[in-house]
C-alpha positions as CSV (number, residue, x, y, z in Angstrom):
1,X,32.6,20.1,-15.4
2,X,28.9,20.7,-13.8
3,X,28.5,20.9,-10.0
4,X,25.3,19.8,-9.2
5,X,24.3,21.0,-5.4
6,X,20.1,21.0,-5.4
7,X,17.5,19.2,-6.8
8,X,15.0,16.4,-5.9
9,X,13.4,13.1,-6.2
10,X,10.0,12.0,-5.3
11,X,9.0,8.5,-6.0
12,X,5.5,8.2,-5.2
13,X,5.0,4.4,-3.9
14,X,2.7,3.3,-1.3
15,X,2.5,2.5,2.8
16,X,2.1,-1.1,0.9
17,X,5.8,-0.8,0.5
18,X,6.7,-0.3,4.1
19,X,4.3,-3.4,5.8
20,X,3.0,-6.4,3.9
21,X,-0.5,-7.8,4.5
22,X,-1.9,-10.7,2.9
23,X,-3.9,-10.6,-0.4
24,X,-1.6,-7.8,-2.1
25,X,1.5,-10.2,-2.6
26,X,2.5,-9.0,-6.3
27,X,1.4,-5.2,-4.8
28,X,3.6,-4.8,-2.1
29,X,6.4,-6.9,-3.8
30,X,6.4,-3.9,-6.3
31,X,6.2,-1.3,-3.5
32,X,8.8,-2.7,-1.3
33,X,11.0,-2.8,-4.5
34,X,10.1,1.0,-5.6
35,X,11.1,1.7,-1.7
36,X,14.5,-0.3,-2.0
37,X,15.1,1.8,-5.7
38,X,14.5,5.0,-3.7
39,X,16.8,4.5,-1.0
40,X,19.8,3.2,-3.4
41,X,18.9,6.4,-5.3
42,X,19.2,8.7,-1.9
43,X,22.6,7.2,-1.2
44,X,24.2,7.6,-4.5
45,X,22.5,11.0,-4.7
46,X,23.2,12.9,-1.5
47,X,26.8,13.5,-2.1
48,X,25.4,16.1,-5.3
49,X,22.9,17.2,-2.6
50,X,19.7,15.7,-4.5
51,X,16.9,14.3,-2.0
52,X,15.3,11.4,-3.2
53,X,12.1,10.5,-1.0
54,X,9.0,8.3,-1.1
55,X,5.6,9.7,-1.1
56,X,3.6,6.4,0.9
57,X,-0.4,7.3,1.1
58,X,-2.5,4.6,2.6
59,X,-6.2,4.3,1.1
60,X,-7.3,7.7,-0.7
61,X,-9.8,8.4,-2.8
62,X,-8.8,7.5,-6.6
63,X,-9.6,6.3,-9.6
64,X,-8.3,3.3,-8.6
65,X,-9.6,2.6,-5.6
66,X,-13.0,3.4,-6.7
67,X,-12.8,0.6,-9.1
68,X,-11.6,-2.0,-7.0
69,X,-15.6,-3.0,-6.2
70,X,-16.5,-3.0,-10.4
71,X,-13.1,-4.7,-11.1
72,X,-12.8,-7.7,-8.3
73,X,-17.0,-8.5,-9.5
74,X,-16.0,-8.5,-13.2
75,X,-13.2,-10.6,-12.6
76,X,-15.2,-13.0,-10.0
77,X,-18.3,-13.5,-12.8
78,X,-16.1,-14.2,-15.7
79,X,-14.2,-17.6,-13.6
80,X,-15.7,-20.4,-15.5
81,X,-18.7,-22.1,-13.0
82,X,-16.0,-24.9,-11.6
83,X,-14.1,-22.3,-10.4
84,X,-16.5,-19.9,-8.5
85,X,-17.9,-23.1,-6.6
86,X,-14.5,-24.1,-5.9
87,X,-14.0,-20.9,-3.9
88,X,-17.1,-20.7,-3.3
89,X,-19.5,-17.0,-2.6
90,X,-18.9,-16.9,0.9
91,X,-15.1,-16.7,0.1
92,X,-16.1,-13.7,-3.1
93,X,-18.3,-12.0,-0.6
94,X,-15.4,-11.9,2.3
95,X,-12.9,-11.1,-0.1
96,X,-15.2,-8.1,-1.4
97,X,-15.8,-7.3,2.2
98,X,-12.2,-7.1,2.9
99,X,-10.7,-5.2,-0.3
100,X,-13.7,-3.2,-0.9
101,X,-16.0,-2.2,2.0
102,X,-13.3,-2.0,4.8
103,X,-10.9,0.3,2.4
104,X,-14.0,2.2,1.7
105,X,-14.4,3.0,5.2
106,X,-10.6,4.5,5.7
107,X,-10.2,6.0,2.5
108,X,-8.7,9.6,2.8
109,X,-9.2,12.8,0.5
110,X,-7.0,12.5,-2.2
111,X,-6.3,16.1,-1.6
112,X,-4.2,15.1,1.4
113,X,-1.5,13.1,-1.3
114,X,-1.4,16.6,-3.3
115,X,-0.9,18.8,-0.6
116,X,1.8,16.4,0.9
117,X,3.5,17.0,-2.6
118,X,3.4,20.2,-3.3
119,X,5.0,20.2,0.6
120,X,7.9,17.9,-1.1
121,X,8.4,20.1,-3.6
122,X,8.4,23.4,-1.8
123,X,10.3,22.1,1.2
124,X,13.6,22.9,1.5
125,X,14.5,19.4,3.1
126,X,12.0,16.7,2.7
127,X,12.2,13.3,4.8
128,X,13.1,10.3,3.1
129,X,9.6,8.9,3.7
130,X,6.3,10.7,3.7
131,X,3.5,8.8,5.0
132,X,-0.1,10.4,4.1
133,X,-3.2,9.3,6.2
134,X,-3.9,8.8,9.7
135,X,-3.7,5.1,9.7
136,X,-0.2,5.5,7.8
137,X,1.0,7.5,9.9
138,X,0.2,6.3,13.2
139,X,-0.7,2.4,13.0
140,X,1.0,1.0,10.1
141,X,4.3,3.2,10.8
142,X,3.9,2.1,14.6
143,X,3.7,-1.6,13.0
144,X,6.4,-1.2,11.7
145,X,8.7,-0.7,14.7
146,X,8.4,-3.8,16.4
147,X,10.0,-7.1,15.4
148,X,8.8,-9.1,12.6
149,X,7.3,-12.2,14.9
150,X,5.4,-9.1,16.6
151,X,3.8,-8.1,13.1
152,X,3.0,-11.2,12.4
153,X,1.3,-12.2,15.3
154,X,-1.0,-8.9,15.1
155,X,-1.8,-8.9,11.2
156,X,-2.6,-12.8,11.7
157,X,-4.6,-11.7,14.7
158,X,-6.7,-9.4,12.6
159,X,-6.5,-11.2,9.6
160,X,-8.3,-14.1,10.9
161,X,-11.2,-12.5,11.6
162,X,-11.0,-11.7,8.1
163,X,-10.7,-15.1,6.7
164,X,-12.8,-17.6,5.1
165,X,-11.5,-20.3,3.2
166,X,-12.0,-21.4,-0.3
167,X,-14.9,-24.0,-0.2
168,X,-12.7,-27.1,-1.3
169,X,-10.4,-26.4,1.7
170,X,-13.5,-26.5,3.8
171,X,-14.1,-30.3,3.3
């Protein structure tokens, strides 16, 4: 029989797996699940003394994220005419503003995600979760801590400002 005594797992998710915001539904729904998976994993794991943790990096620099600006336009110009005045460009150019210019402004060096891997792999015990950015690691994971009404009444505090509704809500 093998005895298995080291080794680890590192699931690289998202801080969109530890707090939901609105407009990243289907996002965080897979994030949340990817965190849930993890943590099964860590329990059935640590009695063969394999870590399992979850790498969670708020907005870096990526491939990805530098695309979000190309990709939410493309999609926006090839609605049918019906649709866009349906929502309307005030609701595109908010919605761009939010998922676009904002990130933009927080984005972190992806470097930081690499170093904090290489740290889980070289570590000789890694945390469960390791946030990455200073918003991660401070605001959302504060977030985090207080009940869920509390959340709520802060994200829809800040989201409001963010907010414009579709044109055909509007009338």
């Amino acid at each position: 029989s093998r005895t298995y005594n080291a080794g680890r797992i590192i699931n690289m998710v998202s801080m969109a797996g530890l707090i939901a915001t609105g407009d990243f539904g289907p996002y965080n729904g897979s994030k949340f699940a990817a965190e849930a998976f993890s943590t099964a994993l860590r329990h059935e794991l640590w009695p063969y003394g394999i870590q399992v943790a979850t790498v969670n990096p708020s907005f870096h620099s990526s491939p990805l994220t530098h695309a979000m600006g190309c990709n939410l336009t493309k999609e926006w110009s090839a609605l049918d005419g019906d649709t866009r005045q349906e929502f309307g460009e005030a609701f595109f150019r908010q919605q761009f503003q939010n998922n676009v210019e904002q990130p933009r402004r927080v984005m972190w060096d992806a470097m930081n995600v690499r170093d904090r891997l290489v740290y889980c792999v070289e570590a000789l015990k890694i945390p469960p979760q390791v946030p990455i950015g200073m918003d991660a690691m401070y605001s959302i994971l504060a977030l985090r801590h207080l009940p869920i009404w509390a959340q709520d009444v802060l994200l829809y505090t800040f989201a409001r400002s963010r907010k414009v509704k579709p044109a055909a809500m509007e009338q």
